[in-house]
C-alpha positions in Angstrom: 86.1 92.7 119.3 83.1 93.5 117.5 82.8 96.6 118.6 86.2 97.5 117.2 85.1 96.2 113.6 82.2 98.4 114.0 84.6 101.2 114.4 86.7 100.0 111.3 83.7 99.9 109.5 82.1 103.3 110.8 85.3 104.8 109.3 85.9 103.7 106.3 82.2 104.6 105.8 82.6 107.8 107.1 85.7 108.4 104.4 83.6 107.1 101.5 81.0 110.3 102.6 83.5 112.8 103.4 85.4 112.5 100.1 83.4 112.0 96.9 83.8 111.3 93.8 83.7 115.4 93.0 87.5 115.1 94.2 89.7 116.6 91.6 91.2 113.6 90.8 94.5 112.6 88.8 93.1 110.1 86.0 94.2 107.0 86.8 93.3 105.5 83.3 96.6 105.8 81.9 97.9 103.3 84.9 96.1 100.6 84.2 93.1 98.5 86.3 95.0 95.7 87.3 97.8 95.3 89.9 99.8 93.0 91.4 101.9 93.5 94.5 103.3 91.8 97.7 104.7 92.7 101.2 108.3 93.5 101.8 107.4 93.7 105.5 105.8 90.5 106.1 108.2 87.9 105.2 109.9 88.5 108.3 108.0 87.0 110.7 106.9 84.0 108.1 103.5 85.4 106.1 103.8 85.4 102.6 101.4 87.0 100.2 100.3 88.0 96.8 97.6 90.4 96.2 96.0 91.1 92.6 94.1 94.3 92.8 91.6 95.8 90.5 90.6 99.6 90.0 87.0 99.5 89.9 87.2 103.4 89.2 89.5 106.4 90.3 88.8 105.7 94.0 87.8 102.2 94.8 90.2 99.1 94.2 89.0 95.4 95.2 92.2 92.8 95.7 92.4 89.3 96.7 95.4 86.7 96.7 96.6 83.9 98.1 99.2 83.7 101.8 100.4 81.2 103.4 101.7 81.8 107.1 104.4 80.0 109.0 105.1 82.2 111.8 106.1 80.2 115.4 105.8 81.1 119.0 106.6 79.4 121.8 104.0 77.1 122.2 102.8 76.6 118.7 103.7 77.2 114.8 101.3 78.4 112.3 100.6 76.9 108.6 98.1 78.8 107.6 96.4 78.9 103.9 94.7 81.5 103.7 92.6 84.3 101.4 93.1 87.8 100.9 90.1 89.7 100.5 90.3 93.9 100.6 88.9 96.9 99.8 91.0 100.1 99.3 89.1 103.7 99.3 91.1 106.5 98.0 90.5 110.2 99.8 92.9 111.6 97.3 95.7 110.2 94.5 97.9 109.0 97.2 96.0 108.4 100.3 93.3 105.5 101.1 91.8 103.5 103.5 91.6 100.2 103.7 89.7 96.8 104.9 91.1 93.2 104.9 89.7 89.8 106.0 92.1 86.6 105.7 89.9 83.6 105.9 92.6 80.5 106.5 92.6 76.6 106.9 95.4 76.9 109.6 97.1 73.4 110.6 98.6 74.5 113.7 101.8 72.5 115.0 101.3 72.8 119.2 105.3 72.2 120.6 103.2 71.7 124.1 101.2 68.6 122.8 103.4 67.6 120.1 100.4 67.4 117.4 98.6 69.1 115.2 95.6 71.0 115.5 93.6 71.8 112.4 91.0 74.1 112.0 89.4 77.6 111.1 90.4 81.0 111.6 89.5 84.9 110.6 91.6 87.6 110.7 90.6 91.5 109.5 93.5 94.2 108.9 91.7 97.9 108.9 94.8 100.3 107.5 95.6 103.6 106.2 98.1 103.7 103.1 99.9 106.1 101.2 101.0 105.1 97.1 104.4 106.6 95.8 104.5 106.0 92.1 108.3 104.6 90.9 109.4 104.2 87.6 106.8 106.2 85.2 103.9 104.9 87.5 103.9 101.7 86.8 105.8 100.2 90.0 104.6 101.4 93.3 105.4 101.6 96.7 102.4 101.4 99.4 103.3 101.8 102.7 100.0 100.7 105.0 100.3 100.7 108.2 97.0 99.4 110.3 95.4 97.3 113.1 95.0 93.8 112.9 92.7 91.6 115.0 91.8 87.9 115.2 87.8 87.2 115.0 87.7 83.3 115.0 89.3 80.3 115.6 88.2 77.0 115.8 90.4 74.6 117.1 93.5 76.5 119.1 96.4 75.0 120.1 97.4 75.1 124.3 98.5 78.2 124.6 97.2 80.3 121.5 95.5 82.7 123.5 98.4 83.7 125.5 101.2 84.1 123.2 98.7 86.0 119.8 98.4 89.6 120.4 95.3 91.0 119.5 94.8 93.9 118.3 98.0 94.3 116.8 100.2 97.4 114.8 100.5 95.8 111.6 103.2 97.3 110.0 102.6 96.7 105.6 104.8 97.6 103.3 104.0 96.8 99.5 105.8 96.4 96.4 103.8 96.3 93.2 103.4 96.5 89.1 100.5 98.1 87.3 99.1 96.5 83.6 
């Protein structure tokens, strides 16, 4: 596991050094610093975010938000509060990279035990996402699809371990505003 954050890491690193600032870069003034945005994708299996983004400069974006995540398996349901934390790198206008961590207070519901079992967990999301501008730029479409991994968690449920998947294809879609 921490070899494959390493990797994540090593790469986004990598794309900071192979594309910088020199880039002949559309200015992104005119859009406005701050965004807000949320998945389209991820409601359907019970995560629901909101992510408030800042444009540090033409390339680098910062975001966090709140999610809460009520997804079920077989053995267990999830109520996770959570944080969004990110970083979003763009190689050009349209294309970035990206790194996510999702620290969460998750009060897990075990259908095995019939109780709950609270406790601590850390997800990361390393992604790659495209931004089509709609409506003169100020609504966008980003489309980010990526690998997601679990790092810790401190009081599983019976079970947890079989039925989470991880690494995972995380497939994001977001919808968002620009002011």
């Amino acid at each position: 596991m921490r070899r494959f954050l390493g990797m994540a890491l090593l790469i986004l690193a990598s794309a900071a050094a192979l594309y910088p600032e020199a880039l002949d870069a559309q200015d992104r003034s005119s859009r406005g610093r701050w965004s807000v945005s949320t998945s389209l994708t991820f409601p359907l299996v019970r995560i629901y975010q909101v992510y408030v983004s800042y444009r540090i400069d033409d390339r680098n974006e910062v975001s966090m938000g709140p999610a809460f995540q009520n997804y079920r398996h077989e053995s267990f349901t999830a109520n996770a509060y959570t944080l969004i934390l990110g970083y979003r790198r763009y190689l050009t206008d349209e294309l970035s990279v990206e790194a996510e961590i999702y620290p969460a207070y998750n009060r897990m519901y075990s259908h095995v035990t019939d109780s709950y079992h609270p406790g601590w967990e850390l997800w990361a999301e390393a992604k790659v996402g495209y931004t089509w501008d709609l409506a003169d730029e100020r609504f966008f479409l980003h489309p980010a699809p990526g690998i997601g991994f679990g790092i810790f968690q401190s009081n599983p449920p019976p079970g947890f371990d079989q039925e989470i998947e991880s690494p995972i294809f995380v497939p994001q879609l977001l919808l968002g505003v620009r002011f």
